[in-house]
C-alpha positions as CSV (number, residue, x, y, z in Angstrom):
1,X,9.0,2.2,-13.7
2,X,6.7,-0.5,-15.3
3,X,9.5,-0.7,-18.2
4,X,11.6,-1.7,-14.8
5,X,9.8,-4.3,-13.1
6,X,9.9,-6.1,-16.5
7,X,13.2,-6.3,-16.9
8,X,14.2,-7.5,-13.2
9,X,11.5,-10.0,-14.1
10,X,13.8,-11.1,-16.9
11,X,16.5,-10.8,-15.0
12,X,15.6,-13.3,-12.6
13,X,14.2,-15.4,-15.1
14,X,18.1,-15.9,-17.1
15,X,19.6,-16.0,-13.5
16,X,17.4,-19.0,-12.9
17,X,18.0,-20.3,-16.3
18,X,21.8,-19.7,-15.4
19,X,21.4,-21.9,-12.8
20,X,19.8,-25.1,-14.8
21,X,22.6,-24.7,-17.1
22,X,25.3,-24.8,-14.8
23,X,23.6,-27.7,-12.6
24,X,23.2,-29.5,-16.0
25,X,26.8,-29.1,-16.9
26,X,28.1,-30.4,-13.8
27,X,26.3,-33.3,-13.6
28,X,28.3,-37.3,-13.7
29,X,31.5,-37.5,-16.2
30,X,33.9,-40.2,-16.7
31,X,36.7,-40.0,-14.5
32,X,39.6,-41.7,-12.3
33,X,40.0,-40.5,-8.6
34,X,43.5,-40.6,-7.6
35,X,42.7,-41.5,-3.7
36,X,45.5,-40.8,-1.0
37,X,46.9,-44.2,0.7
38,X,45.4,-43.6,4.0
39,X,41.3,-43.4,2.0
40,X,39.3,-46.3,1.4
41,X,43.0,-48.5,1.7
42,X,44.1,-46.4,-1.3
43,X,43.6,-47.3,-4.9
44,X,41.4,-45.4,-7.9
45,X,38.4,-44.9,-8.4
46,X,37.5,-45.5,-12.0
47,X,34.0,-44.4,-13.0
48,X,31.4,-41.5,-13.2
49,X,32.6,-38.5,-11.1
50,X,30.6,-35.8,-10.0
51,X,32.2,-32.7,-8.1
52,X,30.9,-29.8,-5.9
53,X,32.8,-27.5,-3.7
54,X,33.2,-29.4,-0.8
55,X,32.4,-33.3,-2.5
56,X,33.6,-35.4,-4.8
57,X,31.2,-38.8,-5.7
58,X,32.1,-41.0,-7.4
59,X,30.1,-44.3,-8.7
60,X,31.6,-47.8,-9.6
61,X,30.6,-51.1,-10.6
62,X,33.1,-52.6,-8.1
63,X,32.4,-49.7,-5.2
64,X,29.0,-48.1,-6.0
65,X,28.3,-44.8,-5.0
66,X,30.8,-43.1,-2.6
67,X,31.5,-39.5,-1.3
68,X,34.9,-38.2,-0.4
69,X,35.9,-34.6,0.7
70,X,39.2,-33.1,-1.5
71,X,41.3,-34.1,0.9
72,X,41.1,-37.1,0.7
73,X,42.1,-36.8,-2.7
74,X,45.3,-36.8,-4.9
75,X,44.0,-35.6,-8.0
76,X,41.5,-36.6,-10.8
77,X,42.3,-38.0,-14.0
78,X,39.5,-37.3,-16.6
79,X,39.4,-39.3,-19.5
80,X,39.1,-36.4,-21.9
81,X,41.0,-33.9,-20.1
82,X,41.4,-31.1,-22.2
83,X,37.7,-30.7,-23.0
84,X,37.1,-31.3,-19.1
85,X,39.2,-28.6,-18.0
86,X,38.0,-25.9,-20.8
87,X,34.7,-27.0,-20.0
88,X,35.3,-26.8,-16.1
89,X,36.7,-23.2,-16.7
90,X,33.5,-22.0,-18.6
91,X,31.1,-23.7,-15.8
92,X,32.7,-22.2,-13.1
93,X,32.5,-18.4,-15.1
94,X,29.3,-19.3,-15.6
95,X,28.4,-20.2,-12.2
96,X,29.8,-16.9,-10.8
97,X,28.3,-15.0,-12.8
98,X,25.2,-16.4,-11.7
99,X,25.9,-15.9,-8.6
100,X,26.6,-12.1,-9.4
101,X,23.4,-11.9,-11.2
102,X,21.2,-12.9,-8.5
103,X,22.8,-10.8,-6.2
104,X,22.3,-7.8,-8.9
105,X,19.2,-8.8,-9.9
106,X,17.3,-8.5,-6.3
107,X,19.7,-5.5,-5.5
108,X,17.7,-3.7,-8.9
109,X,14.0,-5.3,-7.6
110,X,14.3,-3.9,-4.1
111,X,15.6,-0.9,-5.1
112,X,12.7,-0.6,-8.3
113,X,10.3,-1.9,-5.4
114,X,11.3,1.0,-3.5
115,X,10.8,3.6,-6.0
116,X,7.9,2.2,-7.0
117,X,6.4,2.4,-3.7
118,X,7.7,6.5,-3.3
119,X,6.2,6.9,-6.7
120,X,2.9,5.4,-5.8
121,X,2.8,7.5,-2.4
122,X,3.1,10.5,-4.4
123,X,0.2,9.6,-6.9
124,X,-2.0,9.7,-4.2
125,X,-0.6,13.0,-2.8
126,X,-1.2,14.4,-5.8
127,X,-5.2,12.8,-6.4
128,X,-5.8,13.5,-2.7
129,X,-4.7,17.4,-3.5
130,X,-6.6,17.5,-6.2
131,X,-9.9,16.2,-4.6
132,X,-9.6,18.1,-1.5
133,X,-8.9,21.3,-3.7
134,X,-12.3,20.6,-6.0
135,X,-14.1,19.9,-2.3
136,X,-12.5,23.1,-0.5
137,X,-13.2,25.5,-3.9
138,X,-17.2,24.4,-3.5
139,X,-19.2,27.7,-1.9
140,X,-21.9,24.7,-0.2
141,X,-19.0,23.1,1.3
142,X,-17.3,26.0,2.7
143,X,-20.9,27.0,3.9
144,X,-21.4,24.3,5.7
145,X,-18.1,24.2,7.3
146,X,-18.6,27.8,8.2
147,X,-21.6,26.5,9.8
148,X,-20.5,23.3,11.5
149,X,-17.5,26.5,12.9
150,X,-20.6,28.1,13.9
151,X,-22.4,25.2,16.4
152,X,-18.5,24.9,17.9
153,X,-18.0,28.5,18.5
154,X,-20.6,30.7,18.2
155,X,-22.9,30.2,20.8
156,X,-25.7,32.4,18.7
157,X,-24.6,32.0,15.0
158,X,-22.6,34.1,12.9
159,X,-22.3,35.8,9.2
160,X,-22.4,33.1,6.4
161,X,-22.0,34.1,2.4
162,X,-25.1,31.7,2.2
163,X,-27.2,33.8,-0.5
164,X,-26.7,34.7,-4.2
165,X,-26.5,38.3,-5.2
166,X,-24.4,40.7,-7.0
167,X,-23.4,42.7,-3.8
168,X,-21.7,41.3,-1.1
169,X,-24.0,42.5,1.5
170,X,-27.2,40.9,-0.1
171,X,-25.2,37.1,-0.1
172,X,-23.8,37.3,3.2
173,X,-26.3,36.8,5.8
174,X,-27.0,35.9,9.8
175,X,-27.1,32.4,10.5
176,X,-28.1,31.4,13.8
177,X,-27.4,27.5,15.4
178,X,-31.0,27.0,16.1
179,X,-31.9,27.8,12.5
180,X,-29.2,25.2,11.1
181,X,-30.2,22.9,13.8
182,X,-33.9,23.2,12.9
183,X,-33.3,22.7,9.1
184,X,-31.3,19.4,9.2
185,X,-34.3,18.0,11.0
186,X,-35.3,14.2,9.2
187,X,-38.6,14.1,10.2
188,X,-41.2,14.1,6.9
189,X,-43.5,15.9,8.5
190,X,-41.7,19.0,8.7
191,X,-40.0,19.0,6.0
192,X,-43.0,20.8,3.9
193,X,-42.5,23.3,6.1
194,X,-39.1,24.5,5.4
195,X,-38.2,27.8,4.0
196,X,-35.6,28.7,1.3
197,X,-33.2,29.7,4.0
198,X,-33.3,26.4,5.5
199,X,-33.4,24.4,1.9
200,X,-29.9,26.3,1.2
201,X,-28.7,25.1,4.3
202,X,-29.5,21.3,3.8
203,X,-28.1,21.6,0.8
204,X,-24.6,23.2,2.2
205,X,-25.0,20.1,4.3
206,X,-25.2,17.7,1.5
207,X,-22.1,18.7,-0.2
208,X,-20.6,18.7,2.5
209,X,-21.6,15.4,3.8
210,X,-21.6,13.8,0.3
211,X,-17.3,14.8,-0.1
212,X,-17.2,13.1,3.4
213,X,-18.3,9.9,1.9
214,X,-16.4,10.4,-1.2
215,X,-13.2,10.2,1.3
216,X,-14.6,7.3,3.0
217,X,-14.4,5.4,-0.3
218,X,-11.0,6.5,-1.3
219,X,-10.1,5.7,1.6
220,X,-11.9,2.2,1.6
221,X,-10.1,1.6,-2.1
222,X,-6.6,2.9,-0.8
223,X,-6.4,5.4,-3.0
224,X,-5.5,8.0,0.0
225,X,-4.6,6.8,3.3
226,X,-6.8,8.1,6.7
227,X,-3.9,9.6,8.1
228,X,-3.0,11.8,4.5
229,X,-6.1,12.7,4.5
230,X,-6.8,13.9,8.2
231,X,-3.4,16.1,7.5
232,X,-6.4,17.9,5.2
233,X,-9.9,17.8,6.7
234,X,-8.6,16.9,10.3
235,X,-10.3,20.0,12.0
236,X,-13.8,19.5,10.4
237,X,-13.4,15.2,11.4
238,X,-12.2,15.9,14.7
239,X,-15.0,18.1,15.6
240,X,-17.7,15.4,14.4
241,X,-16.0,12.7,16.1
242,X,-15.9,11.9,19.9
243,X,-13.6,14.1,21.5
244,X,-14.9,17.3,19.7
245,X,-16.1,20.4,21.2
246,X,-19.1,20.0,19.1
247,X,-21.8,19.6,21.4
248,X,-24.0,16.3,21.8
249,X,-27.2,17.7,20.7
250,X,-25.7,19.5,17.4
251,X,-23.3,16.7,16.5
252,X,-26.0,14.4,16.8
253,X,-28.4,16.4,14.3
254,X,-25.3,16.1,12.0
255,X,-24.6,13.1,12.4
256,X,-28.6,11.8,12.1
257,X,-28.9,13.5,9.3
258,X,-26.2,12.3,7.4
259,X,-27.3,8.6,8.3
260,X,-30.6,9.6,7.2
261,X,-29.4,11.0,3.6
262,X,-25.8,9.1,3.0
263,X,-26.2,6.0,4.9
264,X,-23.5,4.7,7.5
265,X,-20.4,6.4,4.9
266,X,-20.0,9.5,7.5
267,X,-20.1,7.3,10.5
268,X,-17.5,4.9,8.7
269,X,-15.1,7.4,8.1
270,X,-14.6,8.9,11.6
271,X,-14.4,5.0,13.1
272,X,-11.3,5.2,10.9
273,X,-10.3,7.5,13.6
274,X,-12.1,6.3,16.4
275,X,-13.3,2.2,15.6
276,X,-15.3,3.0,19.1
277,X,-17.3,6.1,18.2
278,X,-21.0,5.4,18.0
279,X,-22.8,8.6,17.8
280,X,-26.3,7.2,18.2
281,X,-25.4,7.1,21.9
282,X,-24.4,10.5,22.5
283,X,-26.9,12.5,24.9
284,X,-28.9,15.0,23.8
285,X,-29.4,18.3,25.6
C-alpha cells in the first residue's frame, strides 16, 4: 500500500511536470494571422502568435497586443511551418495525455486512499481483538466482572472462582455484595484491616479497572474507535455508566475507587459514551 501512495505521488508529480512542458511549448512564435475582411478592417497580422483553444493573441509593433476568437480568422501562416505543425502535433499529444494522466492519476489516489483507509480499519480490528482477548483470558478480570454481574443482579452475592486451589470446589467461593462493597473502600484507616478475601478482590478490581484505562488511551491515540470497542466491553461500560442498573451506592464505590487508584482514566472513558456523566453526583443509598 505504502509502495502505492509513492507512486501516485510520482504520478502527480510528471502530470504536473507534463503541464509546465506543454505551457512552455506553447508559449509566443513568429507568425502571420490571416484576419477575415470584416476583423479589425481586414489585413495580417505579422508578429508573435500565441494560441489556445478558444484565442488567438497576437502582438505587433504596428498593433500591440490583440485577442481574436478563431472565427475571426482565416488561417495562420507560421514562418517555419513544417517544424510548427510537427511541433503543434506533439504538444497537443502531449497535452492530452496530460490530461488523461491527471484524470488517472487521482482516479488511482482515491481509490489507494480508499484501501488504505479499509486496510487501516482492519489493523485496528485486529489489535483491538487481540487486546480485548489478553483482557477477557485474565482470571482477575473475569473476577471482577463476575462481581460487578453480582452488585447488578444478585441482590446477596453469588459463586466466584476467586481462590487458588487444585480442586474446583476449594477456588470457587461465596461472594457477597456487601463484602465486595466493603473491600473497595479508600479510606487508609481501614485498609489495615482487610482480610485476604478482600485483598483478592481489590486486586480483581485493579485489573479490571487498569484494562479500562488501557481502552481509554487507545482510544484517546485512535488506535480503536469508542464505538469498536463498546461492540466488546459494552455490557460491563453500560452498567458503570448512567443509565445502568447498577445501583448508585455500588457504582459509586466503583467508580470512587477507581478515581482513587487510576485517576480520572475510568471516568473518561464512559464520558466517551456519556460527555454528561458525572458519577460524583450520584446519590448514595
Amino acid at each position: 500500500m505504502r509502495r502505492f501512495m509513492i507512486f501516485g505521488a510520482l504520478g502527480l508529480i510528471f502530470v504536473a511536470f507534463l503541464f509546465y512542458v506543454v505551457n512552455d511549448i506553447k508559449s509566443a512564435r513568429p507568425a502571420i494571422v490571416h484576419l477575415k475582411p470584416a476583423v479589425a478592417e481586414g489585413g495580417d497580422r505579422d508578429g508573435e502568435v500565441t494560441t489556445t483553444d478558444k484565442y488567438v493573441t497576437v502582438e505587433t509593433a504596428k498593433h500591440g497586443k490583440e485577442i481574436f476568437t478563431w472565427d475571426q480568422i482565416l488561417y495562420i501562416s507560421e514562418k517555419d511551418l513544417s517544424s510548427s505543425r510537427r511541433l503543434d502535433r506533439v504538444v497537443d499529444l502531449v497535452d492530452l495525455l496530460s490530461k488523461f494522466g491527471l484524470v488517472a492519476t487521482v482516479l488511482f489516489f482515491l481509490i489507494g486512499l480508499y484501501q488504505y483507509g479499509q486496510t487501516q480499519k482492519w489493523e485496528r480490528e485486529k489489535f483491538l481483538a487481540a487486546a480485548v482477548k489478553e483482557f477477557d483470558d485474565s482470571k482477575r478480570v473475569r473476577n471482577a466482572k463476575q462481581m460487578i454481574d453480582s452488585l447488578a443482579q444478585y441482590p446477596a452475592g453469588r459463586q466466584i472462582d476467586l481462590l487458588e486451589g487444585d480442586k474446583y470446589e476449594d477456588r470457587r467461593v461465596f461472594v457477597s455484595n456487601n463484602e465486595i462493597y466493603s473491600a473497595l473502600t479508600t479510606t487508609s484507616e481501614k485498609l489495615g484491616g482487610l482480610n485476604d478475601r478482600a485483598v483478592i478482590i481489590r486486586e480483581c478490581f485493579d485489573d479490571f479497572l487498569s484494562g479500562l484505562v488501557m481502552f481509554c488511551h487507545y482510544v484517546d491515540q485512535n488506535l480503536i474507535t469508542k464505538d469498536a470497542l463498546k461492540a466488546h466491553l459494552g455490557y460491563w461500560i453500560y452498567l458503570l455508566g448512567p443509565n445502568g442498573k447498577l445501583a448508585a451506592k455500588y457504582k459509586y464505590r466503583v467508580l470512587s475507587y477507581a478515581d482513587e487508584y487510576m485517576g480520572q482514566y475510568v471516568e473518561n472513558l464512559l464520558r466517551k459514551y456519556d460527555k454528561d456523566f458525572d458519577w460524583k453526583t450520584l446519590k448514595q443509598e
